[in-house]
N, C-alpha and C positions, 0 to 999 in steps of 0.2 A: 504494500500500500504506500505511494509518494504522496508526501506533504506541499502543497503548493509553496513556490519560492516566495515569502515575502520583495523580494528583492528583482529587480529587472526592468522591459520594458514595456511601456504601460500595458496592460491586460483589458481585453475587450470584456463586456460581462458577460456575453451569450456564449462566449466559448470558455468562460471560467464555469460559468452554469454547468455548459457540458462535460464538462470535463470531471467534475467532482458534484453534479446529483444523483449520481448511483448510490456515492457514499451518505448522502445526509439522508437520501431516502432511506436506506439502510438502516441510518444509525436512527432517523424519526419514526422507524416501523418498531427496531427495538426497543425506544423507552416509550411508544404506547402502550407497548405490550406489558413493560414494568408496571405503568400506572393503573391498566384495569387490572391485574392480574398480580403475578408474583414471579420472581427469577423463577421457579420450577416452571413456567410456561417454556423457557426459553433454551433453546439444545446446546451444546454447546458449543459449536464455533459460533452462536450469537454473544453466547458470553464472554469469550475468546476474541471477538471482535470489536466488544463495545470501548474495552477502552481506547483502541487502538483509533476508531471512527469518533470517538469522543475528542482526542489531542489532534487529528484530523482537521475536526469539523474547528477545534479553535482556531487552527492557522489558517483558514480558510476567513474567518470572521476579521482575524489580522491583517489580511489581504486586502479584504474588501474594505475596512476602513481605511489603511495606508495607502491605497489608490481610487480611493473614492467612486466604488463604482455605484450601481443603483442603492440610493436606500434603501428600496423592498427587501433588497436582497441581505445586507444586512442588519436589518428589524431579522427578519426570518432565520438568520443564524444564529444572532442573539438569544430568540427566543426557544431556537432549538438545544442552544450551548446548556442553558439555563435549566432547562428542564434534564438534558444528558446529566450536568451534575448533582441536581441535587437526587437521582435512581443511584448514582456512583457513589456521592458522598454523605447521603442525606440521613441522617437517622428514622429508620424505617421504624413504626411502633405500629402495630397491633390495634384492632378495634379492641378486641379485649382488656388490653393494657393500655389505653386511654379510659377505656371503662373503669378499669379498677385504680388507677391513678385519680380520677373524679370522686370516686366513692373513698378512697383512702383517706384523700388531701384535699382536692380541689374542691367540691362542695362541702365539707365541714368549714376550713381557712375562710373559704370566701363569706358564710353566713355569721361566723364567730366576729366578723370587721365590720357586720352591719348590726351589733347586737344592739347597740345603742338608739337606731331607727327601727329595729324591730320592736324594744321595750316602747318606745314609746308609739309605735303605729295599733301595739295590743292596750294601751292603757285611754288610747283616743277608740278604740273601738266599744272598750269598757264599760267608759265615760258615753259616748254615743247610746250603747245597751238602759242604763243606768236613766237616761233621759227620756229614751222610747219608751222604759214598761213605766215610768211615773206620769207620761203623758197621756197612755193607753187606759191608766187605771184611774187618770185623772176623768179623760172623757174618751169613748169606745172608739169616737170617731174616729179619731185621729189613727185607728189600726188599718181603716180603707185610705188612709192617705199616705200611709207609709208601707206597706204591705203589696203589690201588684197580685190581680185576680189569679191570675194564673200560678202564683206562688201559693196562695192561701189554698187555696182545692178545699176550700169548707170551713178548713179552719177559722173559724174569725169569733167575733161575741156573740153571736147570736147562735153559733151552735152548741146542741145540748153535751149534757157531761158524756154522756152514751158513746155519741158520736168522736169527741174527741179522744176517749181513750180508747174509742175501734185505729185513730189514727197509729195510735202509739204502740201498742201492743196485736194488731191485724196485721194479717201478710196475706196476699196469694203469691207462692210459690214461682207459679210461673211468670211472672212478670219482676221479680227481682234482680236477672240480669238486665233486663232494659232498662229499668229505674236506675241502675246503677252507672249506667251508659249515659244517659241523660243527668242524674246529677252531676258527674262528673266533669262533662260539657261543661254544665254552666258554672262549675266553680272553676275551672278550668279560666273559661272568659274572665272571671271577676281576676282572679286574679293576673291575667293577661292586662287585663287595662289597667291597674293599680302600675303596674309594673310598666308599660306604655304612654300610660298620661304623664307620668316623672318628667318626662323631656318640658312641660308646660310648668314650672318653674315647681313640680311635686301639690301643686294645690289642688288639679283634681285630684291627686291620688288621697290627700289626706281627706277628699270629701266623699270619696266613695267608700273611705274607710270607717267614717262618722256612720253616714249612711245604715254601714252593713252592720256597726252597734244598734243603732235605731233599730232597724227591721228583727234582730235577735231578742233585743229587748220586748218589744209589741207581741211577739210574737211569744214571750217565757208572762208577758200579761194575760194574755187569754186563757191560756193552761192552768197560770193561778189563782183566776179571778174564781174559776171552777174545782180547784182545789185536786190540782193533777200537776203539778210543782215539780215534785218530784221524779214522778213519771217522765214528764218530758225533761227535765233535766239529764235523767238516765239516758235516754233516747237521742238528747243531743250528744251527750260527753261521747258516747263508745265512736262520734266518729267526728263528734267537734274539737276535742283538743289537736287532733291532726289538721285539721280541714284550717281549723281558724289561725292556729301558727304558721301553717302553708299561706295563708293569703298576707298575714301580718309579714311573712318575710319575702316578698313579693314587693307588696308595698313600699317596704323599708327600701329595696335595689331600686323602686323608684325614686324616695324619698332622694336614696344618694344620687341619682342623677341629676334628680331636679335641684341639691345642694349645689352640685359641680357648675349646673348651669346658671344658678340667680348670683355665686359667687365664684366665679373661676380662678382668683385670685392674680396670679400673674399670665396664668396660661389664657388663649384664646377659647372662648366660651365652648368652640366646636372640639377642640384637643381636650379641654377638661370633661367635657361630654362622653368621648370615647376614651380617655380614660377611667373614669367612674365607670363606665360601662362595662368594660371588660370583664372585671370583677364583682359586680350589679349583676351582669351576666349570668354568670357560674352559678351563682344562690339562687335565681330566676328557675332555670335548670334544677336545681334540688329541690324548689318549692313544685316544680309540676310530677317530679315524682313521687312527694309527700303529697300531692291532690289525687294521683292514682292508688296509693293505700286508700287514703280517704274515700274515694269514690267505693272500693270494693268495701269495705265496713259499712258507709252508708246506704249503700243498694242492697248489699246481704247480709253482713254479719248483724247489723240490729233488728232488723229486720227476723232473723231466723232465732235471735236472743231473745227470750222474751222478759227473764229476768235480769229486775231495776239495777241488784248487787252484781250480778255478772256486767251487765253493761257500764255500769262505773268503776267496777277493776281493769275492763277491756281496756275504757277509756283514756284512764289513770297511768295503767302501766304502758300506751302505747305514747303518752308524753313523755312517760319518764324516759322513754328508752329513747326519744328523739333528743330528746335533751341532755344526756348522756351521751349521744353520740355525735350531734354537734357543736357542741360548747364547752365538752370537757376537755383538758387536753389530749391528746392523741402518742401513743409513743413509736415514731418514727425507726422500723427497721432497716435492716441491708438495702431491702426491696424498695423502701422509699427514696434511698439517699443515692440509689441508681436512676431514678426515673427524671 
């Protein structure tokens, strides 16, 4: 295989083309084949060959800048060089070991940096709870103004005790994976937009987060206006301590965006934005796989529980365990300090 001579007289580009696109074909067939695939695709005179059409295809790039021939032509060497090295030289990792590097490190670090927008995004929703069921109990009304029909499915003041505690303790069977599907969705969204409106300097996010106290509280009003408290307390915990820490730390990766962007400090509003973000990110990502527990406890496990004490240890000990495992410290093996 000859290297073209950086050196000489000037060089036409159709015949430098011809002359060496055998080889960048070549060598662009084999690092498509890297990026869907894996070296096991490849026989081995490809393998045998790529480095060779790799230091090739540089001098070729060197050519074409030092005698300026078409730019297309070196864009397209660039872009080919670029990708040859990083199949050559690049640290190749594993879906699975970015999986477990996420679950190691990367989602616990990242939510433990927002813990401070988390406390406070769970104490505004508290506070929102706390407002809803004293204005619920103050006047009924106010539960159709905060409530959407479609959310209520019955529930509201006016239905009898019968009826609310068929909510809490009724299941038909066959319909618990769909429910499950469907709530999931929609917590899903809440906390997509929590996590999305942040870029609006975080104030929608802190009102959707009021909001979603309100609507908790109105809604732990009608259950105790009828003297089922308890009841639905159980019914919420076994899948609201997940559900509602998942949305509070959603919100917080807003919150810090919306910080980075109402005070960028030195940097420009759009660099402090994808910076926050990056790591806003990551926790973002661990709050929708804490909404997928969530969705499976709230479509079946309470659902098939019917008791109050089972459902508030479920509950309980699936905080504890969140909470243990993202905010305690973590002890960093071999496997970590490789990755």
């Amino acid at each position: 295989m000859t290297d073209p001579a950086p050196h000489g007289p000037p060089m036409n580009a159709a015949r430098f083309r011809e002359a060496y696109a055998a080889e960048w074909q070549r060598l662009e067939t084999i690092v498509t084949r890297l990026e869907k695939r894996s070296a096991r695709s490849l026989d081995d005179d490809d393998l045998l060959a790529l480095p060779s059409l790799y230091r090739s295809a540089l001098t070729s790039l060197s050519v074409a800048r030092a005698t300026s021939l078409d730019r297309g032509l070196a864009t397209y060497l660039e872009q080919l060089c670029t990708r040859a090295y990083f199949q050559l030289y690049g640290v190749q990792t594993s879906a699975w070991r970015q999986l477990g590097t996420f679950l190691r490190r990367g989602w616990p670090q990242a939510t433990r940096a927002l813990w401070r927008e988390t406390l406070f995004c769970l104490m505004l929703m508290a506070a929102g709870a706390v407002a809803g069921f004293f204005l619920v109990r103050a006047d009924p009304a106010w539960y159709y103004a905060l409530i959407p029909d479609g959310m209520a499915s019955g529930r509201n003041p006016t239905a009898s005790v019968e009826a609310l505690r068929s909510s809490i303790y009724g299941a038909k069977q066959e319909m618990l994976a769909t429910f499950a599907v469907s709530l999931f969705t929609h917590n899903s969204q809440v906390a997509i937009f929590a996590f999305a409106l942040g870029f609006a300097f975080a104030i929608p996010t802190l009102m959707l987060v009021t909001y979603n106290g309100l609507m908790l509280g109105a809604m732990v009003a009608v259950f105790a206006d009828k003297g089922l408290a308890v009841g639905f307390a159980g019914w919420l915990t076994i899948h609201g301590t997940t559900e509602l820490l998942a949305v509070a730390i959603a919100s917080a990766a807003g919150v810090r965006i919306g910080s980075a962007v109402a005070f960028p400090g030195r940097e420009a509003r759009a660099d402090a934005a994808v910076t926050a973000g990056r790591e806003a990110a990551v926790a973002m990502g661990g709050a929708v796989c804490m909404l997928m527990v969530a969705g499976v406890l709230e479509g079946i496990g309470r659902q098939t529980v019917q008791s109050d004490g089972l459902r508030f240890a479920i509950g309980v000990a699936a905080l504890a365990g969140w909470i243990a495992y993202l905010y305690l410290p973590h002890w960093s093996g071999p496997r970590d300090a490789l990755d």
